[in-house]
Legacy VTK file of the C-alpha trace (Angstrom):
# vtk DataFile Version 3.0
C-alpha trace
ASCII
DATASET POLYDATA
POINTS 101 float
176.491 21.231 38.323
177.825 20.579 35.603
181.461 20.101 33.809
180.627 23.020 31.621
179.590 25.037 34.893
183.240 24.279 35.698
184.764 24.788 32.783
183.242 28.133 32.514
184.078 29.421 35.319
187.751 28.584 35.426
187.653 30.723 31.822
185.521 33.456 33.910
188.711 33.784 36.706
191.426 33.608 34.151
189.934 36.318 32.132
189.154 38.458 35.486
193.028 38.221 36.277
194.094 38.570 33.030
192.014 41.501 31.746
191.628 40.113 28.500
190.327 37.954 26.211
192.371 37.854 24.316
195.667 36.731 26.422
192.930 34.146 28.516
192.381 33.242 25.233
195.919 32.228 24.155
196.393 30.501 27.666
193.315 28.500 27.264
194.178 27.467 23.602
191.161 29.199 22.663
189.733 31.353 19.903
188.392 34.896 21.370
185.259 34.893 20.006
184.183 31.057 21.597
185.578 32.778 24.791
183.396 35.705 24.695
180.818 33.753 24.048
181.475 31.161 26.743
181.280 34.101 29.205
178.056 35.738 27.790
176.247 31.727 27.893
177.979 32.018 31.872
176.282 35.338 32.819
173.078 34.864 31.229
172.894 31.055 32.803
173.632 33.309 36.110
171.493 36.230 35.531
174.427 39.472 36.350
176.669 40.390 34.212
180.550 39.809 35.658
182.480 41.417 33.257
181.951 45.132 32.065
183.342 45.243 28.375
184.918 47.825 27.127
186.819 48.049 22.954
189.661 48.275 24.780
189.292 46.552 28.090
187.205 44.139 30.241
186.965 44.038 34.427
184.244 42.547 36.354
181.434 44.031 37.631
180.887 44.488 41.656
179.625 40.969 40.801
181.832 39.163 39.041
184.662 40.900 42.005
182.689 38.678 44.677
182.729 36.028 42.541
186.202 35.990 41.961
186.873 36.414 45.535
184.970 33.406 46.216
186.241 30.825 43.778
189.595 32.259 42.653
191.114 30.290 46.044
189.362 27.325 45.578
190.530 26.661 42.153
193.788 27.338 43.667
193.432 24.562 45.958
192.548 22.183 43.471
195.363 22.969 41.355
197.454 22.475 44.636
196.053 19.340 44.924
196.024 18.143 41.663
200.217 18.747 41.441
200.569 17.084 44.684
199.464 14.114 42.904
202.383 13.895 40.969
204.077 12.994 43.991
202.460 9.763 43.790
202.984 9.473 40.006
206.542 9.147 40.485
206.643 6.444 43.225
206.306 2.991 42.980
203.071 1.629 44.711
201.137 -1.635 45.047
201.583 -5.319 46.056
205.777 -6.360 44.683
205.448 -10.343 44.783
208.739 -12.634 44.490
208.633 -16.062 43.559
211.948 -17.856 44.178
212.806 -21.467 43.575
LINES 1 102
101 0 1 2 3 4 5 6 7 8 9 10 11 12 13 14 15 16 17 18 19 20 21 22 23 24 25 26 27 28 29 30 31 32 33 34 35 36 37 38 39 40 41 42 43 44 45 46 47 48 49 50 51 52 53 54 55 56 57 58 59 60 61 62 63 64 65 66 67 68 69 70 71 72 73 74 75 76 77 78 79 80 81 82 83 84 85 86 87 88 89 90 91 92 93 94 95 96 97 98 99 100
């Protein structure tokens, strides 16, 4: 898979919470039209539809709800993981050699 695949559907949960493409959008530092379109290349790479569209509105489909359930929590996890990393970032580590006379 690749980092698009990824990519993708990180933007697929964060519009799914959000409701919008708009705000997703604006998190993601995004236009809303590369969004949208982002999603579309996502469910036609997939073959269902996730997100029923509305002028006014978006939620997923029965679909894209089981595929939120799914991978919302693991993206969670890595996001867990990836902070506890700072932990590391902020201590010294490694070999500390003294040469004294």
């Amino acid at each position: 898979m690749s980092v698009e695949n990824y990519d993708q559907l990180a933007m697929f949960v964060l519009v799914a919470r959000e409701r919008s493409f708009t705000r997703a959008a604006a998190q993601l530092g995004m236009s809303q039209p590369a969004l949208s379109r982002s999603m579309r290349q996502l469910e036609e790479r997939l073959g269902v539809r996730l997100l029923a569209r509305t002028t006014r509105s978006v939620s997923p489909t029965e679909a894209g709800e089981q595929l939120l359930r799914v991978i919302s929590p693991r993206f969670e996890e890595i996001d867990t993981e990836l902070a506890q990393l700072n932990a590391y970032r902020d201590k010294p580590a490694g070999r500390l050699r003294i040469t004294a006379g």
